[in-house]
C-alpha positions in Angstrom: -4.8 -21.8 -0.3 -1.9 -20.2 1.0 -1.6 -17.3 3.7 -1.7 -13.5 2.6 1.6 -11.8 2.6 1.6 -8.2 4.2 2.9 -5.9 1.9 4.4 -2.4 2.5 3.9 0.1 0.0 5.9 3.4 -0.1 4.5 6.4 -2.0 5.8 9.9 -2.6 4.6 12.6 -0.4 1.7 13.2 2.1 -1.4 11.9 0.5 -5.2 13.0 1.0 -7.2 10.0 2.3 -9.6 11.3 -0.5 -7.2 9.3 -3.4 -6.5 6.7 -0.5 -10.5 5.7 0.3 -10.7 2.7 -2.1 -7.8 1.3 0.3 -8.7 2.2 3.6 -10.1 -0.8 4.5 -7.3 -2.7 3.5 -3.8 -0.9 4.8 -2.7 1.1 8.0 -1.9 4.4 6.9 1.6 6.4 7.8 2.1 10.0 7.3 5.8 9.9 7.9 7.9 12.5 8.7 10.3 11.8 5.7 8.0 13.3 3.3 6.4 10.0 2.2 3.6 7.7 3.3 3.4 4.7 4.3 0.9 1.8 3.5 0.8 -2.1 5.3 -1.5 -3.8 4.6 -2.6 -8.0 3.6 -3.0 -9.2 -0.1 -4.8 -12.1 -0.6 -3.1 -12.8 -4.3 -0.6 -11.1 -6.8 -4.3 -9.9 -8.8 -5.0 -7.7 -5.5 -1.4 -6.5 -4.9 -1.7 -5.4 -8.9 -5.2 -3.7 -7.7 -3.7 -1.4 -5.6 -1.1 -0.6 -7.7 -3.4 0.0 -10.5 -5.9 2.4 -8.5 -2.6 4.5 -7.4 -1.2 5.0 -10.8 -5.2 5.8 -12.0 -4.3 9.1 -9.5 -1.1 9.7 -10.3 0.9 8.8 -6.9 4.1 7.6 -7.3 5.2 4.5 -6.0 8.7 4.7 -4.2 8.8 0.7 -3.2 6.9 -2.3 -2.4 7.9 -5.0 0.0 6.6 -7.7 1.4 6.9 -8.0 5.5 8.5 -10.6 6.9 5.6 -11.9 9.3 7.0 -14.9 10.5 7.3 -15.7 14.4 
């Protein structure tokens, strides 16, 4: 079984942790002061990556980028 890859997932705006409480178990949340926000976090597969970005677009935020973190030493 191979390793989860930490992804970081940039939405549009300052968003209420009410839309964000299915994922706040799973990400570190940033408010940044560029007017978006920030989410990095582990995914265990591509189905829970696809999750996420299926409960965001069920609440209309708007995904800016995804990237996965280089994590190696």
């Amino acid at each position: 079984m191979s390793q989860p890859t930490t992804y970081e997932i940039v939405i549009r705006g300052r968003v209420s942790a009410r839309l964000l409480r299915p994922l706040l178990d799973d990400f570190t949340i940033d408010h940044a002061s560029d007017g978006v926000t920030r989410l990095v976090g582990n995914m265990g597969d591509a189905a829970h990556l696809h999750g996420v970005l299926a409960h965001l677009t069920s609440v209309n935020i708007e995904v800016i980028s995804i990237a996965p973190l280089d994590t190696a030493p």
